[in-house]
N, C-alpha and C positions, 0 to 999 in steps of 0.2 A: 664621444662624450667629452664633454670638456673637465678638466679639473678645476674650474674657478665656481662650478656650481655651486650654489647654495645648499645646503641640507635646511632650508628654512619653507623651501617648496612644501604646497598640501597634497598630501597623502590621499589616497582613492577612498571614498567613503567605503568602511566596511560596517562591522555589525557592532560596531561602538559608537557609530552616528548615528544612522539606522534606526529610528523606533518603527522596532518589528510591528504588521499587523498582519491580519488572520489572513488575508488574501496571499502577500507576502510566502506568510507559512504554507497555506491550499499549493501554492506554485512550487516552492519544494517538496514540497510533499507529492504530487503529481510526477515530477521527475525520480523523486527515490523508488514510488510505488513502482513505475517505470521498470526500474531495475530489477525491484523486487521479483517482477513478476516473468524477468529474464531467468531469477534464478528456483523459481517454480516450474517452469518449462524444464528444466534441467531434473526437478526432481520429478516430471511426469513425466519424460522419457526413459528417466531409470526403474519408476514400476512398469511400464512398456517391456521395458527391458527384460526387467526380473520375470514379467510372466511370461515373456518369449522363450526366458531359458528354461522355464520347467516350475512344475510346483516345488520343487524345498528351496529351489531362489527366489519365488515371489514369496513362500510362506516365510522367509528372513527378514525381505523389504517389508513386508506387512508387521512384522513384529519390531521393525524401528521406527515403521510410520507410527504405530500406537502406542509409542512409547510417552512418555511427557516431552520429550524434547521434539521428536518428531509432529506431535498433536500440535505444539507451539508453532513449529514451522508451519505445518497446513492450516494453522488461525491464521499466522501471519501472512500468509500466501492468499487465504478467501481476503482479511480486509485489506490487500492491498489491490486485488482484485474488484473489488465493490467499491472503493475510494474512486479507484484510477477508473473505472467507468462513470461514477456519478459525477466526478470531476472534469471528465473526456465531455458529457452531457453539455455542462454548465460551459466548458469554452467553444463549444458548438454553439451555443446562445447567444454567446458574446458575440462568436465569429456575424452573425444575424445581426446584431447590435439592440439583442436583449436583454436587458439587464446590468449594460456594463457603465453605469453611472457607480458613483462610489458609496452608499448606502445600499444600494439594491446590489451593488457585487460583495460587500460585506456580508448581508442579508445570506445570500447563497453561500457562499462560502463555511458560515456556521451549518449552515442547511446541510452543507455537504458530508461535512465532518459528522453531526448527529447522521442522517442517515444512514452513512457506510458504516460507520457504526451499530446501527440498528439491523442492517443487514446482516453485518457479518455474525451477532448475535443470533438473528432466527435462523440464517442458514446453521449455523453450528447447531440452535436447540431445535430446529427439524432431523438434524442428523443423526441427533442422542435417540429424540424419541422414536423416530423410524426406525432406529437400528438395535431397541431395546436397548440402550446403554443405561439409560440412566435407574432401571430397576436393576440393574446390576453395578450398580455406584460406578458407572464410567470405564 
């Protein structure tokens, strides 16, 4: 590199140029959930785990799965689950050259976010009421 460069050179556009939009977001979000759902596997191997060693180590796992912080993780585990498919759907469509005009990819994209949404909801309140939880406040 030279020394006579300038520091008057442009800069790479980041998220101060950028006007974010929902697609935008759907795309990160698809890559986080991604991950997300690398570190879900990790904790469905470890109830694997727990009940291969025995009941009082699953009966342990099972008491920090239903604890609040654990309930949190398995929320966030189902909507990143339900996102990252309904989302996987929607670039499948595209891959087709469904929808991927820029109104109708906005369109879906809202679409995406309510529905995983909505999902991850009724799976959790099928869960409560098949499980009797919720006559027992949870």
């Amino acid at each position: 590199m030279s020394a006579e460069r300038s520091d008057q050179r442009p800069l790479s556009p980041f998220t101060t140029i950028w006007r974010w939009h929902v697609t935008m977001v759907t795309s990160i979000l698809h890559r986080a959930s991604g991950v997300a759902l690398y570190g879900g596997v990790f904790a469905m191997v470890a109830w694997l785990a727990a009940a291969a060693e025995g009941p009082a180590m699953y009966a342990r796992y099972v008491h920090i799965m239903i604890s609040w912080p654990g309930r949190a993780l398995l929320f966030g585990f189902t909507l990143a689950l339900s996102f990252h498919l309904l989302n996987g759907v929607r670039y499948l469509l595209w891959g087709r050259g469904i929808g991927y005009d820029k109104a109708a990819a906005d369109r879906s994209a809202w679409l995406v976010i309510v529905l995983s949404s909505i999902l991850t909801l009724a799976i959790w309140a099928s869960a409560y009421w098949n499980l009797g939880l919720l006559a027992m406040g949870g």
